[in-house]
N, C-alpha and C positions, 0 to 999 in steps of 0.2 A: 504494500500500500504506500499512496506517496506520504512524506512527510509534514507534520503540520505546517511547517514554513512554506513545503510546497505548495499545499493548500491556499496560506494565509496569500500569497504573491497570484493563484488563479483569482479569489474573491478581489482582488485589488484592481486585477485585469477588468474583469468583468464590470464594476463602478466604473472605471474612469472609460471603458470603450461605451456602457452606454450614457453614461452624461455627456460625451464627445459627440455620441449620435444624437442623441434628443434635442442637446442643448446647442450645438455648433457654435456660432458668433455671437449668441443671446436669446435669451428667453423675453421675445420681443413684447412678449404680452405682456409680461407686467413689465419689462421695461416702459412700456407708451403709459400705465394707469399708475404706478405704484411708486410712491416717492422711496430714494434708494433706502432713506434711513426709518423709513415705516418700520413695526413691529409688529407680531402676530402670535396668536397660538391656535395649536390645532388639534385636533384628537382622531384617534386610528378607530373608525366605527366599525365594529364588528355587526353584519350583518346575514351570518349563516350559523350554521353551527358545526362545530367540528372541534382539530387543533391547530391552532394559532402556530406560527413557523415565520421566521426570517424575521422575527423584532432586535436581535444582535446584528441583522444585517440592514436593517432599516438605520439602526444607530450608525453603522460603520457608514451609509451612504449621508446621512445627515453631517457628521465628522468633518467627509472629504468636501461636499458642497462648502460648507460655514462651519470650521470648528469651533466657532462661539455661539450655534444654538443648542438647547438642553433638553434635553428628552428623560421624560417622567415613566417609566415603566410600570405598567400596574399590574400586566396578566405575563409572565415571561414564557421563550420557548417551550413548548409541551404540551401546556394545559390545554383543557377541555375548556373551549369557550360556545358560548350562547347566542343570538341575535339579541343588538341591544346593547351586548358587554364594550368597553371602551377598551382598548389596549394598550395605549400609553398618549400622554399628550407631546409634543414638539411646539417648543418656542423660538422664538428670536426672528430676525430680519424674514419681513414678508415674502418678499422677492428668491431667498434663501428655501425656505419652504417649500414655494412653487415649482420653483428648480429641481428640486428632490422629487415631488411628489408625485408622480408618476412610476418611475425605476422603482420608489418604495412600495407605491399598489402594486404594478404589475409581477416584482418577484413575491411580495406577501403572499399575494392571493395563489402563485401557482404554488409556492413552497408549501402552503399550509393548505392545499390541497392533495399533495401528494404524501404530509404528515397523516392527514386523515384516515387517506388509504391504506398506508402501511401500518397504523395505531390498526384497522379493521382488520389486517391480514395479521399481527401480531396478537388479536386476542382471539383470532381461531385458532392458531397456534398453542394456546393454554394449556399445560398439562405433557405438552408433549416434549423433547430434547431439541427441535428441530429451530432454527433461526430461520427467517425470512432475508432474501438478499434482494437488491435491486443489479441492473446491468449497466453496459454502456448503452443502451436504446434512451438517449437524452435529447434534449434538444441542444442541437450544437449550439457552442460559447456559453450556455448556461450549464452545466456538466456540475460545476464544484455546488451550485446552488441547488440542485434537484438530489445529492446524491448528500449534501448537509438536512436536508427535509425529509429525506430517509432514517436518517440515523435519528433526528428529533422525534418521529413516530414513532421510534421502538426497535424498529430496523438493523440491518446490517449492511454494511455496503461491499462488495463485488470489486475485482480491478478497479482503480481511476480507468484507465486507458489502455492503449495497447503498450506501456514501458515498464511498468513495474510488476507485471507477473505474465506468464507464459501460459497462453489457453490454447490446446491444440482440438482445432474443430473438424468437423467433417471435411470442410474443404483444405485444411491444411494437411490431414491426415491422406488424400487423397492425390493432393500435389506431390507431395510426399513420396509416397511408396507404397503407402502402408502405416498402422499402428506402430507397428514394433521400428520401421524405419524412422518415423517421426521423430518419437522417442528417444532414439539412441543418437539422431543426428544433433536433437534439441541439446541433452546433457552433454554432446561434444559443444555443441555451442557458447553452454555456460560456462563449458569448463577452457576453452580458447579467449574468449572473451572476460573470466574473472568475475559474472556477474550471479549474484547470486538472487535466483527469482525460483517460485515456488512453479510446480507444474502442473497445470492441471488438463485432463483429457477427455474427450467429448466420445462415449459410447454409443450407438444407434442400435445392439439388441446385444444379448446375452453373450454372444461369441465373442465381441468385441470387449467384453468386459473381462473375461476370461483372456485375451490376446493381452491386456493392458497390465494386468495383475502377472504377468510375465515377467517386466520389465520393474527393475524397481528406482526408486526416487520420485515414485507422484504422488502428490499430493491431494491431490484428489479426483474421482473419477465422476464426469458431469453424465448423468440418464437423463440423454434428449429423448424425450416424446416415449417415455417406456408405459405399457399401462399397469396397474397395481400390483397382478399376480407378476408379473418380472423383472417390477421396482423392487418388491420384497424380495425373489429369490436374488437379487444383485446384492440387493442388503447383507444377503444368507453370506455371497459369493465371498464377497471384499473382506467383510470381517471385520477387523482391526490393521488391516494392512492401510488403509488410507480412508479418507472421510469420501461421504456419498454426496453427490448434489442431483435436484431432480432438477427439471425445468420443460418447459414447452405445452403453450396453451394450459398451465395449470391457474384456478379460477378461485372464486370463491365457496366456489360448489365443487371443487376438487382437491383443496388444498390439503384440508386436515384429514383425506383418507391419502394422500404423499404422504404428509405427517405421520401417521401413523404404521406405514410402511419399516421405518427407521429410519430414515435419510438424514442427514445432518443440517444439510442445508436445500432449501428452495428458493430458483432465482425468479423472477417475475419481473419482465420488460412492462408488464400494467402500469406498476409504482409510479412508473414517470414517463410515460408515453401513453397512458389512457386515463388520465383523470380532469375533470371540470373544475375549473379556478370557484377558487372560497368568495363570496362577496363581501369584499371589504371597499371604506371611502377615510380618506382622511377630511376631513369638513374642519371650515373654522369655527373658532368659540369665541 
């Protein structure tokens, strides 16, 4: 996984490319009404219900606009909020505000859209050892924001990207040579190159799962598209030799019999490529 710095430097990226795109040469509009040195406050209205997401990032974007406005937190990351609930209020230069206010709806409402979803796949998960993962299926340049809105749900998160861990999928397995060739060419790779990334390998039925348990240093073996009885007998297969992951079209209505199967882990491209943004408005007060 990347490093928090790495992290902290994508969420940096993402503020300052889109206050570059929104805001260009000026936020004309209140420049033409709103005197520079006006002041204002405003409040983040919650108007769905769900979990609230991206209030740490709402601050960091208020920061980089005007680091002398202040933001009041009332509801923080996680929580269960209501229609009606206020989330925090934001003071200082009006103009400052306005400039922000947008990039602040727009990522709240998807982040704390795809917290909800993942909070809803994490308490069907209850009871059972299995963790919920998200993918790379994001919307490009927003990646570090959807995959922090994971992990605020309850979540676990998957690769950042294709550099910090090794997934050998169907089609790589097949440019390849084969399973076993993949495999043995990958760990020449790590071990030429000095890099040390975890492996993980993409099964498509039972024989391939058995081909893979061959070969040893993986870390874990991914069951695309298996259905129950031979997610569980793969369960039987692996053992303690490396961790399971299911994945493919698994649902709401599918998840906790995976779960229940053994798997360790479930990835789910839903988390952040099939959810509808939370209704939120920041309004003045």
């Amino acid at each position: 996984m990347i490093s928090k710095e790495q992290f902290r430097k994508e969420i940096d990226l993402i503020i300052a490319n889109a206050i570059r795109e929104d805001v260009g040469d000026g936020d004309h509009s209140s420049l033409a009404c709103i005197p520079e040195t006006a002041t204002g406050k405003a409040k983040l209205l919650v108007k769905d219900d769900g979990i609230i997401a991206g209030i740490d990032f709402a601050k960091q974007v208020f920061e980089y606009v005007d680091d002398s406005m202040t933001i009041d937190i009332l509801i923080p990351d996680g929580s269960s909020v209501k229609y009606g609930d206020i989330a925090f209020y934001v003071e200082g230069s009006s103009q400052s505000i306005l400039k922000a206010e947008r990039l602040v709806l727009n990522a709240m409402q998807r982040m704390s859209a795809i917290a909800t979803k993942t909070s809803s796949y994490v308490k069907l998960l209850q009871g059972t050892d299995t963790k919920i993962l998200d993918t790379r299926k994001t919307t490009p340049g927003l990646r570090a924001l959807e995959k922090w809105a994971v992990k605020i749900g309850g979540g676990e998160n998957h690769r950042f990207a294709l550099y910090d861990m090794i997934m050998l999928k169907d089609n790589h397995i097949d440019f390849a040579g084969g399973i076993t060739k993949a495999i043995a060419k990958t760990k020449q790779y790590l071990t030429d190159t000095g890099r040390d990334l975890k492996i993980i390998v993409e099964a498509r039925n039972l024989e391939e799962v058995a081909e893979i348990l061959k070969s040893q240093g993986v870390y874990r073996i991914l069951l695309d598209n298996f259905n129950y009885r031979d997610t569980l007998r793969a369960v039987e297969m692996i053992g303690s030799q490396c961790l399971t992951e299911s994945s493919g079209n698994i649902n709401e209505n599918t998840l906790r019999k995976y779960a229940d199967c053994g798997v360790d882990y479930i990835s789910s491209g839903a988390l952040t490529h099939s959810v509808y943004n939370m209704d939120l408005s920041l309004k003045a007060v």
